[in-house]
C-alpha positions as CSV (number, residue, x, y, z in Angstrom):
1,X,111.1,86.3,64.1
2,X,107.5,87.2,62.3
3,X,105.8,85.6,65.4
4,X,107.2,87.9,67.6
5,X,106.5,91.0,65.8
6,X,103.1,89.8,65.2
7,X,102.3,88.8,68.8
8,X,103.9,92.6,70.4
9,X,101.5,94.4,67.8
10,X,98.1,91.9,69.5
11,X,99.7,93.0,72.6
12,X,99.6,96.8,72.7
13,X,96.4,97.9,70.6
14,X,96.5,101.0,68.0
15,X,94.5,103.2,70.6
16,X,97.1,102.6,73.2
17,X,100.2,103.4,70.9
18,X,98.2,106.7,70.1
19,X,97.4,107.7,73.7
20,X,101.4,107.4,74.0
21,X,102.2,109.6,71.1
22,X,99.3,112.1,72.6
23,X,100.9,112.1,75.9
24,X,104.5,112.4,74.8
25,X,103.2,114.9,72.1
26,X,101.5,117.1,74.8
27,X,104.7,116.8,76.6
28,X,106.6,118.2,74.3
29,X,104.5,121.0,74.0
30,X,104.2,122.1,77.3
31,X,108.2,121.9,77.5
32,X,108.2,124.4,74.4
33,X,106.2,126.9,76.2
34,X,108.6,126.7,79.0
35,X,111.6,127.3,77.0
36,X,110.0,129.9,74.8
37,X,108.8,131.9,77.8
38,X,112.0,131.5,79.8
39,X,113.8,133.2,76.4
40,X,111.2,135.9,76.5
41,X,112.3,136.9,80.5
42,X,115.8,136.9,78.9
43,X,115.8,138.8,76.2
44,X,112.8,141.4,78.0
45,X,115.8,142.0,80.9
């Protein structure tokens, strides 16, 4: 079991894991501008 874990971790290095998290981070922003404008319209009708 500890080989595994230890081999996945060589595999994907800390900088990629983080430019995952950034992209999925930035993602997430960009889907909360959506929805906050979209309630905006709504509520400005």
């Amino acid at each position: 079991m500890e080989q595994k874990s230890k081999g996945y971790k060589q595999n994907v290095p800390p900088e990629e894991m983080f430019k995952t998290i950034e992209q999925k981070d930035n993602f997430i922003t960009k889907q909360m501008m959506v929805v906050r404008s979209y309630k905006e319209k709504l509520e400005h009708q």
